[in-house]
C-alpha positions as CSV (number, residue, x, y, z in Angstrom):
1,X,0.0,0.0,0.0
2,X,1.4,3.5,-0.9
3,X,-0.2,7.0,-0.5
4,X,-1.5,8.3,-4.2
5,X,-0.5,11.7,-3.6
6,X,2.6,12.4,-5.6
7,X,3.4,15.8,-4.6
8,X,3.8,17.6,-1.6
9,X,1.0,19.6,0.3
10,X,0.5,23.5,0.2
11,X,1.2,24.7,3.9
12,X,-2.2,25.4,6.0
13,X,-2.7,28.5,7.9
14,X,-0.1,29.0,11.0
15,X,2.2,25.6,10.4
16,X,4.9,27.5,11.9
17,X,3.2,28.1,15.2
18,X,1.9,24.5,14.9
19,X,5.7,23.1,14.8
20,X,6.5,25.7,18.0
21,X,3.7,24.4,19.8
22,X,4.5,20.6,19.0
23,X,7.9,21.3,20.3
24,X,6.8,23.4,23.2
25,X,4.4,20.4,24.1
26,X,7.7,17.8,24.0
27,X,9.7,19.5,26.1
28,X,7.2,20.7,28.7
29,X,6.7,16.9,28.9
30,X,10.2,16.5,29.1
31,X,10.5,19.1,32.4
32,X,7.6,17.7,34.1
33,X,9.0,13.8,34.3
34,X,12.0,15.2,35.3
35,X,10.2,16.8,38.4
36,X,8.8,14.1,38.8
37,X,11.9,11.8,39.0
38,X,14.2,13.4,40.8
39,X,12.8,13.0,44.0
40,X,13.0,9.5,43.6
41,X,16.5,9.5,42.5
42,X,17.9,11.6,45.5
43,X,15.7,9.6,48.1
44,X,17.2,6.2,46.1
45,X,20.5,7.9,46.0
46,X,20.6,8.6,49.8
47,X,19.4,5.0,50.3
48,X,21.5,3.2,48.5
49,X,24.7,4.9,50.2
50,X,23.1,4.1,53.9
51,X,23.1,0.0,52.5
52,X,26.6,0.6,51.0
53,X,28.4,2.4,54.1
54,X,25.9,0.7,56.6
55,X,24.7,3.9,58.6
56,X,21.8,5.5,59.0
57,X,21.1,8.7,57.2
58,X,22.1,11.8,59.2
59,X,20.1,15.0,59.5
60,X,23.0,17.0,57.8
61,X,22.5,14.8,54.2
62,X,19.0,15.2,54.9
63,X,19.0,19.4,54.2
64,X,21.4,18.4,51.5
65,X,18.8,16.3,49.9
66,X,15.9,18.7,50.2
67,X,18.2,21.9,49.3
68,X,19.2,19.7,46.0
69,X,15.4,18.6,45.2
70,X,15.1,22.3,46.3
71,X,16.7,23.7,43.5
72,X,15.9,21.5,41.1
73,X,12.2,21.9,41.4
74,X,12.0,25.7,41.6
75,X,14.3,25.8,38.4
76,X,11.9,23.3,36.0
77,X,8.8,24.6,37.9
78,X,10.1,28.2,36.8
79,X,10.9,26.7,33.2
80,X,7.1,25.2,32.9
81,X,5.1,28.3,33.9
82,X,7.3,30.0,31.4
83,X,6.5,27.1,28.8
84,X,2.7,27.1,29.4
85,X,2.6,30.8,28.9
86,X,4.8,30.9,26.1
87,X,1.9,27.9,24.9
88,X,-0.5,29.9,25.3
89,X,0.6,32.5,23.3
90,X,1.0,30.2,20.3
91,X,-2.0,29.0,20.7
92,X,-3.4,32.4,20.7
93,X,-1.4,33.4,17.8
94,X,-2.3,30.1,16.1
95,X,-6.6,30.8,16.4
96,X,-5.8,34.1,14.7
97,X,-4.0,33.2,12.0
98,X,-7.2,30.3,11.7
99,X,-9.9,32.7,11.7
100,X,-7.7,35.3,9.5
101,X,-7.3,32.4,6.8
102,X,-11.5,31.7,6.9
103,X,-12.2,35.7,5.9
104,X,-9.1,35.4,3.5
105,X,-10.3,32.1,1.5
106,X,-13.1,34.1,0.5
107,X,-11.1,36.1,-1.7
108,X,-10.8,32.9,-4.0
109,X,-14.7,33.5,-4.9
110,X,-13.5,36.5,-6.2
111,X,-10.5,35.2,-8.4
112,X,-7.7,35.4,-6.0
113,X,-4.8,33.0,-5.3
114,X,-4.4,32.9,-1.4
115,X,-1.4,30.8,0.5
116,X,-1.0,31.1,4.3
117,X,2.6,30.5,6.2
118,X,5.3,31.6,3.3
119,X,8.5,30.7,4.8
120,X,10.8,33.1,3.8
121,X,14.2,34.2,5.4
122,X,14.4,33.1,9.1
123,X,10.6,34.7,9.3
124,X,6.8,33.4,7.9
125,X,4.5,35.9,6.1
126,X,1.1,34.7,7.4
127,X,-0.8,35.2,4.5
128,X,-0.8,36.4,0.8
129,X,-3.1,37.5,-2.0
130,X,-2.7,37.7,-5.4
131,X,-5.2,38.9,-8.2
132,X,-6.0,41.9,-10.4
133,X,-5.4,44.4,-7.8
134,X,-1.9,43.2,-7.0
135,X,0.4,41.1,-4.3
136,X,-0.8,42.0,-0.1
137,X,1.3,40.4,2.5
138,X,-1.1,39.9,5.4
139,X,0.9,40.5,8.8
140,X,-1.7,38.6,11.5
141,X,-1.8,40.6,15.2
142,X,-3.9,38.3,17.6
143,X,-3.9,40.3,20.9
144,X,-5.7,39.4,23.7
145,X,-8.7,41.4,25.8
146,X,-8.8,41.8,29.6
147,X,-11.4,39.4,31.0
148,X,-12.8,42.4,32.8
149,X,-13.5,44.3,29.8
150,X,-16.7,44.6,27.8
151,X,-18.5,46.4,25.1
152,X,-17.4,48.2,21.8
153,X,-14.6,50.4,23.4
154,X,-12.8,47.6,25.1
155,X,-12.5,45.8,21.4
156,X,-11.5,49.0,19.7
157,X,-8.1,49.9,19.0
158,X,-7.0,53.6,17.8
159,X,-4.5,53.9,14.7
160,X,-3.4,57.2,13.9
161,X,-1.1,55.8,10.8
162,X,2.1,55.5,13.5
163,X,1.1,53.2,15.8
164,X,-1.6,51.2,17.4
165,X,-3.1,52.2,20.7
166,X,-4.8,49.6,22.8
167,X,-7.5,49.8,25.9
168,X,-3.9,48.3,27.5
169,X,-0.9,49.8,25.8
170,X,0.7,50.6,22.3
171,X,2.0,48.7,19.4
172,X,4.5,49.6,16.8
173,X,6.3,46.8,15.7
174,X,3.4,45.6,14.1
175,X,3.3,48.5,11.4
176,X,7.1,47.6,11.0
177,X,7.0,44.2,10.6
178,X,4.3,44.8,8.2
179,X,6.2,46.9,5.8
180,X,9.2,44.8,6.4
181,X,7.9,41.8,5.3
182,X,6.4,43.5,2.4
183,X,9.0,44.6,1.5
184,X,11.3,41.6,1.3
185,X,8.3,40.2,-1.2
186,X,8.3,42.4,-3.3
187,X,12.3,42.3,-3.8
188,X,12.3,38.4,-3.7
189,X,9.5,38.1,-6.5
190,X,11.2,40.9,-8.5
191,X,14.3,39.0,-8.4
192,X,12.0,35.9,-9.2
193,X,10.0,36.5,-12.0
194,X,12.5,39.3,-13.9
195,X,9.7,42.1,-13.3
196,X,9.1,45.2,-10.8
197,X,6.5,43.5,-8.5
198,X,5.1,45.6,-5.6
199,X,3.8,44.2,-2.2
200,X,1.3,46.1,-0.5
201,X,1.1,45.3,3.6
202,X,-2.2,44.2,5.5
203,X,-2.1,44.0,9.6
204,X,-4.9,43.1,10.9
205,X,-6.2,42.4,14.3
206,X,-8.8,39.7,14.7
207,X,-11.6,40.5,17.0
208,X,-10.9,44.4,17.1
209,X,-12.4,47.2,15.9
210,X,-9.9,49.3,14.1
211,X,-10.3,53.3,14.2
212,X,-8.9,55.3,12.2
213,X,-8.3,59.1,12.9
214,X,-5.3,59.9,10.3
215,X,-5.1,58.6,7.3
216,X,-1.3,58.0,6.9
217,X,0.1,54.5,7.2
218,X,-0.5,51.5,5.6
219,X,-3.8,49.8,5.9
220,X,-5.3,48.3,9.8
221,X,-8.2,46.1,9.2
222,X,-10.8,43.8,11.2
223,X,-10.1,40.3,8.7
224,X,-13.8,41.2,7.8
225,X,-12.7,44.3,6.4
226,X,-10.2,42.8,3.9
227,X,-12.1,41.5,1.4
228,X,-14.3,44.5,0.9
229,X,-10.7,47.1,0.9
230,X,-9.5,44.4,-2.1
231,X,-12.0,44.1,-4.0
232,X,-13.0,47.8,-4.1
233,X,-9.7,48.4,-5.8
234,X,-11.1,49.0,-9.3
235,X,-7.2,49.4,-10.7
236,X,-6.1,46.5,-12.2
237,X,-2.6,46.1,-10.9
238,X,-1.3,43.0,-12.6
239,X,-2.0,41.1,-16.2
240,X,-3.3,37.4,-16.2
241,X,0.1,36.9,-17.3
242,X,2.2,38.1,-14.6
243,X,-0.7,36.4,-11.9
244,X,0.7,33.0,-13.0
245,X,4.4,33.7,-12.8
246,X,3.9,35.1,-9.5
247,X,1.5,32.2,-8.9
248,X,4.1,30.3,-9.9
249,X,6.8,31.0,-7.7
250,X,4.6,31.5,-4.5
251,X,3.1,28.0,-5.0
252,X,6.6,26.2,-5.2
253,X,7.7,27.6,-2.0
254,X,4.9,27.0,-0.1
255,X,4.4,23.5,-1.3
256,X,6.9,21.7,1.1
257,X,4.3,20.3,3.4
258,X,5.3,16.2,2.9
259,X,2.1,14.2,3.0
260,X,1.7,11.7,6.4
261,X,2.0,8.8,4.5
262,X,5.0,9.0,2.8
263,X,6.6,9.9,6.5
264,X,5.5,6.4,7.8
């Protein structure tokens, strides 16, 4: 029996956060069976040496014990809280990049090519679009709400073209990784296909309400918004021609996804 796909898969929304958390998951289970054998190795440890030397255990290895088993716990007790929270980002990240990718698969009704995860240089564009009105690199922002908070103005974030202002603080490096990342696109497909090709940067921020009150800086949107800003773009940016080279190359670097089967 062999699989009958002969080609590798097209990578899903977030793989990249699903690898981190995979590997966040292995070693977490790594730390807790070490907490929870080393207090049986210092107590057999301590044994052992009473049936080899043929004395009882004094009080003095006694602290020495506990001060080891001390220090071991508070150091992989420290290491887990900081690998369930670093978990739990992931998996925050990862639901936003999910329900990013539903709004952004509708664009395929509409004639666009859409690919999540690009791996590109030591960093993942989450998602792209290609059609008519050109190339978007979609930067994904999935910050979370205080519990406390309710309403419209607890979900709404500010964006005066500079940064990004929160019911809980500010946000920059958004903006720039945004443009960055656009950026590097447009150079790599230029390079690629032999043409000028232009990226233009998304962020958006699942579950917030974006306000706007300058309109510098490149575009902040709900994922609902996205379709509607695209597809109001009446300019037709690129040919049918140039869509399928660009196509092209997107589509062979995001196809590296080896199918289940053939890893058996």
């Amino acid at each position: 029996m062999r699989s009958p796909l002969t080609r590798e898969l097209l990578r899903p929304p977030g793989e990249s956060l699903r690898v981190r958390i995979d590997e966040a998951n292995e070693v977490l289970s790594e730390a807790l069976f070490v907490v929870a054998l080393v207090p049986s190795l210092i107590i057999g440890v301590f044994l052992a040496s009473a049936i080899v030397s043929g004395k009882a255990i004094g009080s003095s290895s006694i602290v020495v014990g506990i001060i080891i088993w001390g220090c071991f716990t508070v150091y992989y007790m420290v290491k887990i809280f900081k690998l369930l929270s670093e978990r739990r980002d992931l998996r925050l990240g990862l639901d936003g990049e999910l329900a990013v990718a539903e709004e952004l698969n509708k664009l395929m009704f509409n004639g666009y090519h859409v690919y999540h995860d690009f791996p590109a240089e030591k960093f993942n564009i989450d998602h792209i679009l290609i059609g008519v009105a050109g190339v978007f690199a979609v930067e994904t922002k999935t910050r979370s709400k205080r519990k406390a908070d309710r309403g419209k103005f607890s979900a709404e974030v500010t964006y005066d073209g500079n940064r990004l202002s929160f019911p809980n603080g500010y946000d920059v490096n958004a903006l720039t990784q945004g443009k960055d990342q656009a950026s590097w696109l447009g150079k790599w497909l230029t390079s690629a296909v032999g043409e000028k090709v232009g990226v233009e940067p998304i962020v958006t921020l699942p579950g917030w309400y974006v306000k706007r009150i300058k309109p510098e800086g490149i575009p902040v949107l709900n994922p609902k918004e996205i379709r509607t800003y695209i597809t109001s773009k009446h300019k037709a940016v690129l040919s049918d021609v140039m869509i399928t080279r660009i196509v092209h190359q997107i589509d062979q670097r995001c196809r590296n996804i080896e199918p289940k089967e053939h890893l058996v």
